[in-house]
C-alpha positions, -999 to +999 in steps of 0.1 A: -532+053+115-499+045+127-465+040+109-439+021+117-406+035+116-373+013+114-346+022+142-314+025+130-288+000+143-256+021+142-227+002+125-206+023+130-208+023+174-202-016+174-172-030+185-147-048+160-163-083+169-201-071+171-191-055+136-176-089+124-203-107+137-228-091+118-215-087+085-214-128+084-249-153+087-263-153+114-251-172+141-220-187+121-195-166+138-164-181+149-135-160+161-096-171+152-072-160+174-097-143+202-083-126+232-075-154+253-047-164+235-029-139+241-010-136+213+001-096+224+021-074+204+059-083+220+069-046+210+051-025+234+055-030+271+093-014+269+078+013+252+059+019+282+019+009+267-005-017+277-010-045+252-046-057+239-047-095+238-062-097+205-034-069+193-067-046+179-078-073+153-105-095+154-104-123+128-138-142+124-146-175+102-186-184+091-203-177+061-220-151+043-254-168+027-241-200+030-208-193+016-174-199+037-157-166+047-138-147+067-138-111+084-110-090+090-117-060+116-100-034+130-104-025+164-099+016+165-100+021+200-068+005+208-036+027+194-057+043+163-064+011+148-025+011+143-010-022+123+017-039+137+036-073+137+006-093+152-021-074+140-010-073+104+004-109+102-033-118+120-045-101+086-026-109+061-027-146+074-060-152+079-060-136+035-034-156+028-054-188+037-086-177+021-066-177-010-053-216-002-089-224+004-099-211-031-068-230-051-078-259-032-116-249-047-134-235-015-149-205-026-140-184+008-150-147+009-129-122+022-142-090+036-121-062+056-135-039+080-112-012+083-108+019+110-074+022+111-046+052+111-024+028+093+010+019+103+013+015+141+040+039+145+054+023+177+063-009+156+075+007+125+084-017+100+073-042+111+035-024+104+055-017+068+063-051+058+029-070+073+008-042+050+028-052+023+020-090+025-016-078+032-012-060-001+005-091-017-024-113-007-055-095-018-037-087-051-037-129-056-068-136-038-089-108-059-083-132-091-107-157-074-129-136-051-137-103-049-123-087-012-148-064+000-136-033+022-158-016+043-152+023+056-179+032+077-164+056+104-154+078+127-120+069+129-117+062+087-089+047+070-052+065+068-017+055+059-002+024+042-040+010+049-052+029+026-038+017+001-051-017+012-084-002+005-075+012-029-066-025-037-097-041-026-125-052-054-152-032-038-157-005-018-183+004+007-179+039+024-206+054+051-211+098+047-191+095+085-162+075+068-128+089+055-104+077+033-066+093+031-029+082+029-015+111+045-035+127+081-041+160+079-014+165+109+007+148+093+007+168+061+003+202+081+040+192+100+055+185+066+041+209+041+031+232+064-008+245+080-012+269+045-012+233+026-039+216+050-050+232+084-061+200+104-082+217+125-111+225+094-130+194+102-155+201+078-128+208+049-119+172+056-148+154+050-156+172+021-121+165+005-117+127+021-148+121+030-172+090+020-198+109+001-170+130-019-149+095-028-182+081-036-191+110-060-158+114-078-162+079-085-133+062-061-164+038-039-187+021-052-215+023-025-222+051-001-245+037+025-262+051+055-251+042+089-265+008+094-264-030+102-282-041+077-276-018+048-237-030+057-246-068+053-266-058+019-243-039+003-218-070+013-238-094-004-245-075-034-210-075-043-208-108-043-241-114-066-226-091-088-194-102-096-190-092-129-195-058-121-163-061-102-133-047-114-107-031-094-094+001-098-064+006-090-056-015-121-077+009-146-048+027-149-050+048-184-086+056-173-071+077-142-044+091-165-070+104-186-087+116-157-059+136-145-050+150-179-085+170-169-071+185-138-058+222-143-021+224-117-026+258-120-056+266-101-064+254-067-095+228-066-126+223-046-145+193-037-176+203-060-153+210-087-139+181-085-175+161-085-183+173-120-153+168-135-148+132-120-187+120-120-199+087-110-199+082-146-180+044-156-142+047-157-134+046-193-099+053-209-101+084-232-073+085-258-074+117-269-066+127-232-041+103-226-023+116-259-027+148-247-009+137-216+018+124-231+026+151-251+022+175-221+055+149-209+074+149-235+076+185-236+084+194-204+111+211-192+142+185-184+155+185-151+189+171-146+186+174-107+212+146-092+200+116-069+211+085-061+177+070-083+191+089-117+225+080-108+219+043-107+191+043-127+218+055-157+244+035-141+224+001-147+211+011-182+243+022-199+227+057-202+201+041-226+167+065-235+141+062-210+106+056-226+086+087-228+053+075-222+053+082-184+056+116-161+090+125-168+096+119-128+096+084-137+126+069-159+118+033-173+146+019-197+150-021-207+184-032-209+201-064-210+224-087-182+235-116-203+208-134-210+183-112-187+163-087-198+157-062-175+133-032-173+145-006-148+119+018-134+131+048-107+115+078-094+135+112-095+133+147-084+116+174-109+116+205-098+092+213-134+065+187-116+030+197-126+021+186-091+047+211-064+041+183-040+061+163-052+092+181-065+119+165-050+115+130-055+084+119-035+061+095-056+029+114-062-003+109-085+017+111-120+050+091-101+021+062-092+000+056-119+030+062-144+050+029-126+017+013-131+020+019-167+054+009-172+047-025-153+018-034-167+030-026-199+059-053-194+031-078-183+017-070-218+041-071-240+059-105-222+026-123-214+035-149-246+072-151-245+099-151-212+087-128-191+115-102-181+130-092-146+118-059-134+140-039-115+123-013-090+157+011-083+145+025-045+152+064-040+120+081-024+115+103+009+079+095+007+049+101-010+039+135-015+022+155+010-007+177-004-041+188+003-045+183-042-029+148-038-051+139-012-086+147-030-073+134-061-065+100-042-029+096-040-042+065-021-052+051-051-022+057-074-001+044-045-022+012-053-021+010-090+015+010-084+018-019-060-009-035-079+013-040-112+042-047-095+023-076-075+006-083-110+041-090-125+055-113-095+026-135-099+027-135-135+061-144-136+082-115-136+112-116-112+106-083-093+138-069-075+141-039-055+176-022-053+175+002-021+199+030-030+187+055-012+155+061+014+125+037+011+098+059+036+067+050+042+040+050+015+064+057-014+084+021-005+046+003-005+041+017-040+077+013-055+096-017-044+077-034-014+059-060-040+093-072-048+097-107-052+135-100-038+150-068-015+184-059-017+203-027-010+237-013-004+252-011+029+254+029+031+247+054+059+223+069+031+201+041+027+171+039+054+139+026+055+109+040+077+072+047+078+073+081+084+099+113+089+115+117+125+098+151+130+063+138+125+065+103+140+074+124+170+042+150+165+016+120+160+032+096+190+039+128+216+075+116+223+107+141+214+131+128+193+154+120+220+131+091+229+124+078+198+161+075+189+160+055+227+130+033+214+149+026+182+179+006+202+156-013+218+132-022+188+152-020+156+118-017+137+118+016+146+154+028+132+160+043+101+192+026+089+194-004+066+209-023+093+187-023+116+163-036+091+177-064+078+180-079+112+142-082+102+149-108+076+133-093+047+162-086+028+176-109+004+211-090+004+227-063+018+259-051+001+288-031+013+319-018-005+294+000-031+301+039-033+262+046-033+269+080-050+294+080-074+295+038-081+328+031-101+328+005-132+335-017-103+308-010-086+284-012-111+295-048-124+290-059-090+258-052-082+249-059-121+262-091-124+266-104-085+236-087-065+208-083-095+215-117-113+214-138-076+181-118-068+164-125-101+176-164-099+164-170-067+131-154-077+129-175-105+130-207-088+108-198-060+074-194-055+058-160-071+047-151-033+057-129+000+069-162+022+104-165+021+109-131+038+098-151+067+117-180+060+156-162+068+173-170+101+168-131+108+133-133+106+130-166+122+147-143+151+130-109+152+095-120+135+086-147+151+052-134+160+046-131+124+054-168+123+041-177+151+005-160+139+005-178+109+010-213+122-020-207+148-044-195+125-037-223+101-045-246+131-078-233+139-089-220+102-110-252+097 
């Protein structure tokens, strides 16, 4: 008697178009932008590396059983899987017309295929803003389809991308697959090897790794390595839409799953798997009261920074709510006829989480800006819906081996999430840069903005990562990255540089950033705040009009141009 035995088809060895190709019906595959157009990154060649004519991303139309859709993968042999201008716009345009096709009722599927270090450090912010308008258009599209994100491996998913994943309706992770904000190198040069040695491979995996998200409940299927199981698990999710529901917006049901977390004691994976089964995500209230008692009576910290400075500033000293971690200060106040609700993030050196001590928004900082948000949402959803005022003072998001297993991805996401929620619910969102706006930490709290504005001061900048470790992951000193940076501005750190990107509505000067006068407050009250929530009221509740400036009309043209091209061959 013989047997037959299926041969696995390894997923995971194809190539970004062999992967698209068979995730969709057979023989329906349709690439958008392919390679010979040769639409390249423009940033690259000065800096010395070879461009890939499809800039890493492979965009494919057909269907998926009988269905139109569209595949977004990530090629990770070319720079890491890296997003920049042209590979994120290629993204987030070919989302953003899935979501036309579904308010003009065709039902288009949207599924993302992701191997990818995140931000293509080379390009800077210009990787910042495209993953935030990648961000922007699954939170709008999700309401109408459910955007499917695949992990399957080696490279995994890392970085502002992350998030991106944390956002998506579904999940689908292989064992090989990992999913992380910060790299392991990248915490090791920040927080030092005794936080996370990068060379324990298998402590990795076992912390980030597709099994352990899938057994602490953050995936919803963990698959074996293989074509077909990928284009089932695919199709399931879409037969099943009602078991759909996202979670970076299940926000008190995190809370109450961190309330179970002891600070104290350091963690392990298998720990960790019985205390956050694959049981359903339910909010427990007894925890979350818990919670908020464990806030209220924590120790103040009156530690200065630019966010508690203009965060009292704006309010008129009015009490913060105390419903969040006290790292968080939320306070509703009035300009003229405005409400406003004004949410910052602040250093505490009494943190329950050390990571993130000195402003960084961490796993409490992220899921507590959630609640403030979507609390707003809620209480406005029958009346005018108020302005919400993100006041921008973060270094980053915290860098910790706890952070990482507990998925700071994901709290990242439920705080982009509501602020996107808010936008296109109405809400004016505006974020006020008064400080730094790095990487990961700007995704979560303040890139969902409806408007950008900040103050002219040698202490505002805006980046994707420190100095020190852009230079460890990209091998270059800092001597040549400061070069790089006069060359591309996308790569500086001042605020400058990066309005020459368009994406600012305003950039101020004449404001003393640090100790603001009366003077200074009115203005930026009364002139900067009431423009940017004016304009946001009479404009549409999306991303576009950061590429609608002269600026960007100048120094993102490829994002433009992208757009325009894709729309041309999307039917």
């Amino acid at each position: 008697m013989t047997t037959n035995i299926k041969v696995r088809d390894s997923f995971i060895e194809l190539s970004a178009r062999e992967r698209a190709k068979s995730v969709l019906d057979a023989g329906t595959f349709r690439e958008l932008l392919g390679p010979f157009e040769k639409i390249e990154s423009p940033h690259l060649v000065s800096q010395g590396i070879v461009p890939q004519s499809d800039d890493g991303v492979v965009i494919g139309r057909g269907t998926i059983e009988g269905q139109p859709a569209v595949i977004a993968a990530i090629e990770s042999g070319f720079q890491g899987g890296g997003i920049g201008e042209v590979s994120g716009a290629k993204i987030a345009g070919a989302l953003e017309l899935a979501l036309q096709d579904n308010l003009q009722g065709i039902p288009t599927r949207a599924v993302l295929l992701l191997e990818t270090g995140g931000v293509r450090l080379q390009e800077g912010n210009y990787g910042l803003l495209a993953i935030a308008e990648i961000h922007a258009a699954i939170v709008a599209l999700r309401r109408y389809q459910p955007v499917v994100c695949v992990i399957a491996g080696m490279l995994g998913c890392f970085g502002g991308m992350s998030i991106t994943a944390g956002l998506c309706s579904a999940l689908i992770m292989t064992r090989q697959g990992r999913l992380q904000l910060n790299g392991p190198e990248v915490i090791e040069q920040e927080a030092g090897i005794e936080e996370w040695d990068s060379r324990d491979r298998p402590l990795i995996w076992q912390t980030v790794g597709g099994e352990q998200r899938y057994e602490t409940g953050m995936a919803d299927m963990l698959i074996e390595d293989d074509v077909d199981n990928i284009r089932h698990s695919v199709r399931y999710v879409y037969k099943n839409k009602s078991l759909v529901n996202p979670r970076s917006a299940q926000v008190n049901a995190f809370l109450s799953r961190l309330m179970a977390i002891g600070t104290d004691l350091t963690i392990r994976p298998e720990t960790l798997r019985t205390l956050w089964s694959r049981t359903p995500l339910e909010a427990d209230e007894k925890q979350l009261e818990t919670l908020e008692e464990h806030w209220r009576q924590a120790t103040p910290d009156s530690s200065l920074s630019r966010g508690r400075t203009w965060f009292q500033a704006l309010t008129g000293n009015g009490k913060p709510l105390q419903n969040g971690a006290p790292s968080v200060l939320c306070a509703d106040s009035d300009i003229g006829n405005e409400r406003v609700r004004y949410i910052s993030v602040i250093p505490n050196t009494n943190n329950r989480f050390y990571r993130a001590r000195n402003g960084e928004v961490g796993l409490d900082e992220g899921w507590s800006i959630a609640r403030y948000v979507r609390q707003a949402i809620e209480e406005d959803k029958d009346g005018k819906r108020r302005a919400i005022v993100a006041i921008v003072d973060v270094p980053s998001q915290a860098y910790g081996y706890r952070e990482e297993m507990l998925g700071i991805y994901l709290a990242c996401a439920a705080a982009a999430d509501a602020y996107a929620s808010a936008r296109l619910a109405g809400h004016p969102v505006i974020a006020l840069i008064v400080g730094n706006a790095i990487s990961g930490a700007f995704l979560a709290h303040g890139l969902q903005a409806n408007r950008l504005v900040a103050l002219n001061d040698p202490g505002v900048s805006v980046q994707v990562m420190s100095r020190k470790s852009v230079a460890r992951v990209t091998k270059r000193s800092l001597e040549e990255l400061e070069a790089a940076a006069r060359e591309i501005p996308a790569i500086a750190y001042d605020i400058e540089s990066f309005a020459t990107l368009g994406a600012l509505h305003s950039l101020t000067h004449g404001i003393n950033a640090d100790q603001p006068s009366p003077i200074d407050i009115n203005k930026v009250k009364w002139e900067l705040l009431t423009d940017a929530i004016s304009a946001s009221r009479a404009c549409p509740q999306d991303l576009g009009s950061r590429l609608l400036s002269e600026e960007a009309k100048r120094n993102r043209n490829a994002s433009i141009t992208v757009r325009s091209k894709l729309a041309e061959q999307w039917r």
